[in-house]
N, C-alpha and C positions, 0 to 999 in steps of 0.2 A: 792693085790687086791682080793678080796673075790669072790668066783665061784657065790654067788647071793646077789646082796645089800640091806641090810635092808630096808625095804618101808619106816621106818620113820627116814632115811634119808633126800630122795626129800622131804617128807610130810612137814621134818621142812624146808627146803630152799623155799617151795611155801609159805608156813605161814610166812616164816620170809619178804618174797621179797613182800605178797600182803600187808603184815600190813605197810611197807617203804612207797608203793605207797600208801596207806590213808593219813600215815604221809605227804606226800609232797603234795597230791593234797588240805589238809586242811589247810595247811601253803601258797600253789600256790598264787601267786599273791598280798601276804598280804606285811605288813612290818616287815622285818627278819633282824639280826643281820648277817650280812657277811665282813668277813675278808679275808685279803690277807694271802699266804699261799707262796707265790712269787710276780712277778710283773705284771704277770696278770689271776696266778692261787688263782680260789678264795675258798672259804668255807663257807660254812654256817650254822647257831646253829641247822637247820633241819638236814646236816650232822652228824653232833656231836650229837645230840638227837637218830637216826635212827641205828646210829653206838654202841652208850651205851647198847640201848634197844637189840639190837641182842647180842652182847656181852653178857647181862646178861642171856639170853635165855640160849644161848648155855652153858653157867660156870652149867646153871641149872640142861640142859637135857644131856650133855655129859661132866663132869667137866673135863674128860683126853686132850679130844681135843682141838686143838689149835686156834687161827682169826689169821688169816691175813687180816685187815682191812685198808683202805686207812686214815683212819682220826686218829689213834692213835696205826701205827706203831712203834715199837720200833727196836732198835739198831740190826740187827742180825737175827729176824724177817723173810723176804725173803730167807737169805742163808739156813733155818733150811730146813729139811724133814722129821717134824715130819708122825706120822701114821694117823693121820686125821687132817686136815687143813681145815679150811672152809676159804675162800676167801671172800671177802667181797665187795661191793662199793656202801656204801649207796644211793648215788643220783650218777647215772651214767649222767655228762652235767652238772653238778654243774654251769654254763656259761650261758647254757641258762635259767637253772631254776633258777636262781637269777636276770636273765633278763625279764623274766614271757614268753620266749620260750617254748612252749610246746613241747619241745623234749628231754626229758631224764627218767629213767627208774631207777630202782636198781637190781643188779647183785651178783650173790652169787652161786659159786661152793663148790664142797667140793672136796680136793683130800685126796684119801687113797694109803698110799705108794706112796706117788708122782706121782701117777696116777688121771687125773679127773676122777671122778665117777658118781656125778649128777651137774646139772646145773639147776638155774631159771632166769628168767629174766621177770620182770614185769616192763610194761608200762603203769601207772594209766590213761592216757588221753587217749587213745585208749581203755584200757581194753583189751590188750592182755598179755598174761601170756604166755612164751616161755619156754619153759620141756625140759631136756634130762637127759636119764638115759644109761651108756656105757653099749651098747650092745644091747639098746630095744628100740634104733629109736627117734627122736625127735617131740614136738607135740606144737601147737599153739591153745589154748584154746582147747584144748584133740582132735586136728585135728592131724592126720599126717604132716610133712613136708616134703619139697622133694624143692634141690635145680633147677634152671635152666636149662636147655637145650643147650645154646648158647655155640659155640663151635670156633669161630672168636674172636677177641679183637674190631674190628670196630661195633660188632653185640651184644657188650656189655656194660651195664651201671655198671661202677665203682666207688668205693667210698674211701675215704683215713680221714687220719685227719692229723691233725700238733700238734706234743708237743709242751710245755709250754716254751721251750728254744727257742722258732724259731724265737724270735725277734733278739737273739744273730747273730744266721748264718742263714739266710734263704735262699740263694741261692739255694746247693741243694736238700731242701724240695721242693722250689716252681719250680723248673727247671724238676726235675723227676715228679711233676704234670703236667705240661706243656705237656713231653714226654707222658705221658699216653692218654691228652687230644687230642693228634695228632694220636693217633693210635687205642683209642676207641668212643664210640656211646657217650658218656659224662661222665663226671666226678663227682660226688657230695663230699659236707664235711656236715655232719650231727651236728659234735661235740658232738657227742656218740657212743665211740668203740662199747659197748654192743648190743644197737641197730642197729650198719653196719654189726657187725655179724650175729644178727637174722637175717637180711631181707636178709642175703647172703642167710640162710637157706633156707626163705621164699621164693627164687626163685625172689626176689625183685629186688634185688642186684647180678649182676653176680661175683664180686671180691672185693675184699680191702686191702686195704695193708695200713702200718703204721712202719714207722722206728725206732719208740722207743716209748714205750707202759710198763706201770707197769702191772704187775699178776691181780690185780683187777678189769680190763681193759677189762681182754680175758678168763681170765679162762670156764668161762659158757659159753662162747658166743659160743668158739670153739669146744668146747663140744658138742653143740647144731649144729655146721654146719658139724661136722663129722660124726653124727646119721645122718643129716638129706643129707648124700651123700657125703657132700663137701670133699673139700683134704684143709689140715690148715699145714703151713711151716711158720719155719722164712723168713724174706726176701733175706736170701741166699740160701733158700733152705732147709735146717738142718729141721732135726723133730720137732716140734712143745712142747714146752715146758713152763708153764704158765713164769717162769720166765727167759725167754729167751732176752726178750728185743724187740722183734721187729713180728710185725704178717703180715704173708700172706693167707688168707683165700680165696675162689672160690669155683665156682662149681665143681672144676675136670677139664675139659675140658679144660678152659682156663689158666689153673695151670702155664705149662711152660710157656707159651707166655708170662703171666705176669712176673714172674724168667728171662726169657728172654730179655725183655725191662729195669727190674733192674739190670741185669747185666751186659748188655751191657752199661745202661748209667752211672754205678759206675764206669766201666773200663777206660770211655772215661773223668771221671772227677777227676781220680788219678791218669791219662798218666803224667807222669813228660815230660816237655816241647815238649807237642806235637806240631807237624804244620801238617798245611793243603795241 
């Protein structure tokens, strides 16, 4: 990681993230070609258009570096670390924007030496544009950000989401929701990692958590809620790594508690034959 990052770094992941959000809000609502991708992860040709277009960008403006994009990952792809990687997720909610939900965004970090460096994160329907650069603080439309205060789990609003497997087993996804729902102020599911991460930033959101999450998912987000104060762990705890698998995000404050409540409710749901 370099002692200062090049400004036209961020400059290209705001330009690449605002030009996504035109693409999608000019395609919003029309009629789009969407395929299954699984059984109820879907795609659509504004993915696949929004994902080409950065791609060619960046072959242009730095031909050495790498995509890590969600829509035309290849084999091998994740494991690499290479020296610049830009992250990708063209339409962060691909679900509800195929739904005409207006809640999804595109998200694009870059890591250098496997470190994030900058993150963007654009919401065309809002019109917020969510900045971080490590080491110089995170910003919402060139505001500063600064996460919450709340310092309780009852005194907090949290947010989670469920992978695309949870029709397989959904016990305990929906069961360690339940637990949360009994011990904080409410629970939300957005169906956009990128934007649960900002509004943690934003102080919107007091925490989030998510059991299994692709790099494309978290990269920026997290970026953006550790400028902006937060503490970001896996859900064990473990340091925070985009391709880790699993994110715990908050304000700090309520860090352990939350670590807390999932570790107590994994212990009690791997007890080989426990009784009461």
């Amino acid at each position: 990681m370099p002692d200062v990052i090049p400004p036209q770094y961020l400059a290209t992941a705001i330009e690449a993230v605002i030009r996504a959000g035109d693409v999608q809000l000019a395609r919003f609502g029309s009629d789009m070609r969407v395929d299954k991708k699984g059984a109820i992860n879907l795609v659509t040709e504004v993915d696949l258009q929004i994902e080409r277009e950065f791609r060619a960008m960046i072959a242009g403006r730095f031909p050495s570096h790498v995509v890590l994009g969600e829509e035309f990952e290849t084999r091998g792809d994740r494991e690499a670390t290479p020296p610049f990687c830009w992250i990708f997720d063209p339409v962060d909610g691909t679900t509800n924007y195929a739904h005409g939900l207006p809640i999804f965004c595109s998200s694009l970090g870059l890591e250098i030496d496997g470190e994030i460096a900058v993150g963007a994160i654009y919401d065309p329907t809002r019109r917020e544009l969510f900045t971080a650069e490590r080491g110089q603080g995170a910003w919402l439309n060139g505001r500063p950000l600064r996460v919450s205060a709340a310092d309780t789990l009852i005194d907090s609003l949290l947010v989670t989401g469920f992978h695309y497997d949870i029709q397989q087993d959904p016990e305990d996804l929906v069961s360690l929701f339940r637990e949360f729902i009994t011990k904080s102020r409410a629970v939300r599911r957005l169906g956009s990692a990128a934007l649960d991460l900002c509004y943690v930033a934003a102080g919107r959101f007091d925490g989030y958590w998510e059991s299994k999450i692709q790099p494309w998912d978290v990269a920026a987000g997290a970026l953006i809620v550790a400028e902006a104060g937060g503490r970001v762990s896996t859900v064990f705890g473990d340091p925070f790594r985009s391709r880790a698998g699993s994110v715990l995000a908050s304000n700090g404050h309520i860090h352990d508690l939350m670590l807390a409540v999932i570790g107590g409710f994994d212990a009690r749901v791997r007890a080989p034959n426990r009784t009461q």
